[in-house]
N, CA, C and O atoms as a DFTB+ gen file, in Angstrom:
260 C
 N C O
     1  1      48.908     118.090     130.995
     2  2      47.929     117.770     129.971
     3  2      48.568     117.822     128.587
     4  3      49.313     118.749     128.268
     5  1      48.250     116.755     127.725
     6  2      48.562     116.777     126.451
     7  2      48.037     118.480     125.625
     8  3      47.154     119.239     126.023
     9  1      48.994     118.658     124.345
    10  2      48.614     119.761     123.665
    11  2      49.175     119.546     122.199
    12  3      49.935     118.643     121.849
    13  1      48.768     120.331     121.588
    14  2      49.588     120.558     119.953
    15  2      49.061     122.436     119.812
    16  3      48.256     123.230     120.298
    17  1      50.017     122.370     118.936
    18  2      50.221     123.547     118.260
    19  2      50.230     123.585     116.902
    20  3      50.877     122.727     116.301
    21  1      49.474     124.637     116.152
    22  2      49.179     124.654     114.609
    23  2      49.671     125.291     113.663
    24  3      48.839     126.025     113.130
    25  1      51.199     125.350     112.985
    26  2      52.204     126.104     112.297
    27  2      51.177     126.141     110.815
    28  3      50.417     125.211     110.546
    29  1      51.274     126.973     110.233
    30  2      50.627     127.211     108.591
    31  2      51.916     127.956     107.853
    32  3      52.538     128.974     108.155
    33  1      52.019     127.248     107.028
    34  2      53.219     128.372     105.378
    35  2      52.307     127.824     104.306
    36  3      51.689     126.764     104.203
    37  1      52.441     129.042     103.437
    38  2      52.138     129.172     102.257
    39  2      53.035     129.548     101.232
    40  3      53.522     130.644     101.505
    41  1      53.581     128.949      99.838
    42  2      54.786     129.707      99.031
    43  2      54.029     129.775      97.551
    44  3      53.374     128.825      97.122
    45  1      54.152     130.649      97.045
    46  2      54.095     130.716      95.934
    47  2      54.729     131.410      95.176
    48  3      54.851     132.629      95.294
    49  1      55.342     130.539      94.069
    50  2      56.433     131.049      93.198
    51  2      56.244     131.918      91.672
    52  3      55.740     131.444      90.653
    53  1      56.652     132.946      91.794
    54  2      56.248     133.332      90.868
    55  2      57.490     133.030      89.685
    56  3      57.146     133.431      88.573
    57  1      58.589     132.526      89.718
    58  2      58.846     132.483      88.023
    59  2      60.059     131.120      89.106
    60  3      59.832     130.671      90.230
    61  1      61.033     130.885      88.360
    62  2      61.867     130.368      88.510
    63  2      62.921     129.798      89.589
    64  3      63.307     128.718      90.036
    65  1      63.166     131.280      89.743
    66  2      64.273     131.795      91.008
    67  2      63.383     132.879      92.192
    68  3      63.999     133.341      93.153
    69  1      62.097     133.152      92.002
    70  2      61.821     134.421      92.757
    71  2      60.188     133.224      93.422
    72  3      59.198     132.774      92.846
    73  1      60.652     133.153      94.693
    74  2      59.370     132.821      95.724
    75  2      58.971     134.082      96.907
    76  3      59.704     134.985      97.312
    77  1      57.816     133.833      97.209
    78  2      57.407     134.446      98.316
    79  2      56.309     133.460      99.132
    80  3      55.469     132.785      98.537
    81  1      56.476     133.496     100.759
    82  2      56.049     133.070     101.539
    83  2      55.262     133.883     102.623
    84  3      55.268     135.074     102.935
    85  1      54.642     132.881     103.036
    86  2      53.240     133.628     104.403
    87  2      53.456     132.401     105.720
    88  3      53.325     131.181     105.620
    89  1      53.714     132.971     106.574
    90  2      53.470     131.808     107.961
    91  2      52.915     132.329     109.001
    92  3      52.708     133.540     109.091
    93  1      52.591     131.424     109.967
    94  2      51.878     131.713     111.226
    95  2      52.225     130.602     111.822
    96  3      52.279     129.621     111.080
    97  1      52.527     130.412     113.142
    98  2      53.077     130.027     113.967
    99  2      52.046     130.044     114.989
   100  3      51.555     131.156     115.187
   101  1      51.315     128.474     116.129
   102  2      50.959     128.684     117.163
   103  2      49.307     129.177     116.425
   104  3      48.815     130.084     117.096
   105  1      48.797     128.936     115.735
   106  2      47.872     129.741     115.049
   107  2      46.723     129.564     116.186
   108  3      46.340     130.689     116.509
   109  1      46.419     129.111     116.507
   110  2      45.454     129.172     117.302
   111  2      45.432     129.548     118.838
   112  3      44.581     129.298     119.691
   113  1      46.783     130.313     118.936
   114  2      47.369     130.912     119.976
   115  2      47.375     130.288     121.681
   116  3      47.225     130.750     122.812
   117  1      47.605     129.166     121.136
   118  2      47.822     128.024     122.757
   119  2      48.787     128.250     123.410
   120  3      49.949     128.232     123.004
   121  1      48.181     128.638     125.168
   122  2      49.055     128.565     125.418
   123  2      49.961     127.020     126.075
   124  3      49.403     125.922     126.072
   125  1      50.995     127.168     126.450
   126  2      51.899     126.113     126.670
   127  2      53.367     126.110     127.431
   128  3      54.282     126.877     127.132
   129  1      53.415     125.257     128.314
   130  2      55.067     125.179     128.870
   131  2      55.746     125.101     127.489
   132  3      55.341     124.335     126.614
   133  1      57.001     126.087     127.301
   134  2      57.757     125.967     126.277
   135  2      59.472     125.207     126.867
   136  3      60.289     124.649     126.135
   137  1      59.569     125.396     128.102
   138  2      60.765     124.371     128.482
   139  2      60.624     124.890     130.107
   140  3      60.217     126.003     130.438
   141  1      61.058     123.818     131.026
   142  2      60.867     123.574     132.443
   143  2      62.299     124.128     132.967
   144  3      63.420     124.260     132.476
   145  1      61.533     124.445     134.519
   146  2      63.438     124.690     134.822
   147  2      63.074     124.059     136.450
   148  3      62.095     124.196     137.184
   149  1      64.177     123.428     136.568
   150  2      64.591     122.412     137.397
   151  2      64.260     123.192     138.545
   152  3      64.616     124.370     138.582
   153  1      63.461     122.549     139.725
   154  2      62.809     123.052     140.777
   155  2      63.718     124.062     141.521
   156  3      63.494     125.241     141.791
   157  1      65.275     122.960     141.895
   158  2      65.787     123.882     142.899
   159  2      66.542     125.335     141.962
   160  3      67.172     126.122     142.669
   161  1      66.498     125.508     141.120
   162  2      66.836     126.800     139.917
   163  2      65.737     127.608     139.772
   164  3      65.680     128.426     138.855
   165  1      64.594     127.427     140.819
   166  2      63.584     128.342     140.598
   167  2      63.504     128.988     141.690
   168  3      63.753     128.319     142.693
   169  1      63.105     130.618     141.923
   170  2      62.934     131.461     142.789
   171  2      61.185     130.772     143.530
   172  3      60.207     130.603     142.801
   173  1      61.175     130.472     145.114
   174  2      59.561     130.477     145.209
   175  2      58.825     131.380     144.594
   176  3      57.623     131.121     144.524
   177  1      59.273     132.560     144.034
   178  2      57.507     133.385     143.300
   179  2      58.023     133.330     141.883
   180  3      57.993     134.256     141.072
   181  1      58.694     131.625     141.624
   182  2      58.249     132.110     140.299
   183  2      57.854     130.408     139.928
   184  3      58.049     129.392     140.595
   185  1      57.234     130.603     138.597
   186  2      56.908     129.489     138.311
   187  2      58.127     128.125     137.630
   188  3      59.232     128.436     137.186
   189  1      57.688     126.853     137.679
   190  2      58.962     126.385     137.218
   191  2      58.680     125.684     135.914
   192  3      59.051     124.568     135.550
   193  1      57.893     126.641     135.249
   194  2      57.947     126.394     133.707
   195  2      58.082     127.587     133.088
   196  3      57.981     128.593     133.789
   197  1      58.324     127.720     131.724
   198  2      58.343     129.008     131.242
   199  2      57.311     128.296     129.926
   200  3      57.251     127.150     129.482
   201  1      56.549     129.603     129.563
   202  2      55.496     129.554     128.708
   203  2      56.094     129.833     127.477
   204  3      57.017     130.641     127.370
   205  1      55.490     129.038     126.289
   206  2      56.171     129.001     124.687
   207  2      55.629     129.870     124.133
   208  3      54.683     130.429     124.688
   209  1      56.004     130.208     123.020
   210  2      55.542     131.522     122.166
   211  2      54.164     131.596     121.543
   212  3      53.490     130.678     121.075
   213  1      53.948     132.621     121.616
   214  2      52.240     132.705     121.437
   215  2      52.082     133.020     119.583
   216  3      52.781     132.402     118.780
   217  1      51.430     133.686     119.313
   218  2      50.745     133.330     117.222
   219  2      52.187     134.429     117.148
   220  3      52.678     135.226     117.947
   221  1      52.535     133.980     115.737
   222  2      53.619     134.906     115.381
   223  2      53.372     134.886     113.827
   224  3      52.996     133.885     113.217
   225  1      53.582     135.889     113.362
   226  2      53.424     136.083     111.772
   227  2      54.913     136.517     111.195
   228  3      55.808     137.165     111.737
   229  1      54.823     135.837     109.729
   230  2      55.965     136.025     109.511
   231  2      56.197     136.037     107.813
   232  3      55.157     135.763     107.215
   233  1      57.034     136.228     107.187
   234  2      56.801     136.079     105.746
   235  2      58.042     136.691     104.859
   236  3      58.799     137.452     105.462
   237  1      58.285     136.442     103.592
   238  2      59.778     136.878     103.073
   239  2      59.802     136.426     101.694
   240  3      59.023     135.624     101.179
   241  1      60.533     136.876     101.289
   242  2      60.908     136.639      99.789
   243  2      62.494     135.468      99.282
   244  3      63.681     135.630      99.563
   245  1      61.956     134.592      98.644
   246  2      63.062     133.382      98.684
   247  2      63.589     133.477      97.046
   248  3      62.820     133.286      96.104
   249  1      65.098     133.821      96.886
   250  2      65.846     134.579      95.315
   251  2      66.846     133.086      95.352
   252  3      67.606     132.725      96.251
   253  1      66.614     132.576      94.381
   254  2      67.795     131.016      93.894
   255  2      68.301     131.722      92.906
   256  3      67.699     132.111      91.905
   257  1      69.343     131.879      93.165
   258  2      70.570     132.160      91.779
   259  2      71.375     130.741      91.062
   260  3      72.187     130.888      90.148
């Protein structure tokens, strides 16, 4: 089945050289095959997809000299 996933950043700079940022990743926390693995490379009890990363938060400070 078709899907998407919903990344969000926010930056706001406060002078020149000095930013700060906000993200979220997956925001709406879908899940999803994140990459397949080739049938005969799979154990029978396991599945032959692996699931992609679920909401992740994240954020940092960005300095331009």
């Amino acid at each position: 089945d078709p899907y998407a996933t919903v990344d969000l950043r926010g930056e706001y700079r406060l002078n020149g050289q000095v930013s700060v940022f906000a993200e979220v990743t997956n925001l709406f926390d879908k899940t999803y095959a994140g990459s397949t693995l080739i049938v005969d490379q799979a154990r029978p009890d396991q599945a032959a997809f692996l699931p992609g990363d679920g909401r992740a938060f994240g954020g940092g400070i960005s300095l331009k000299f």
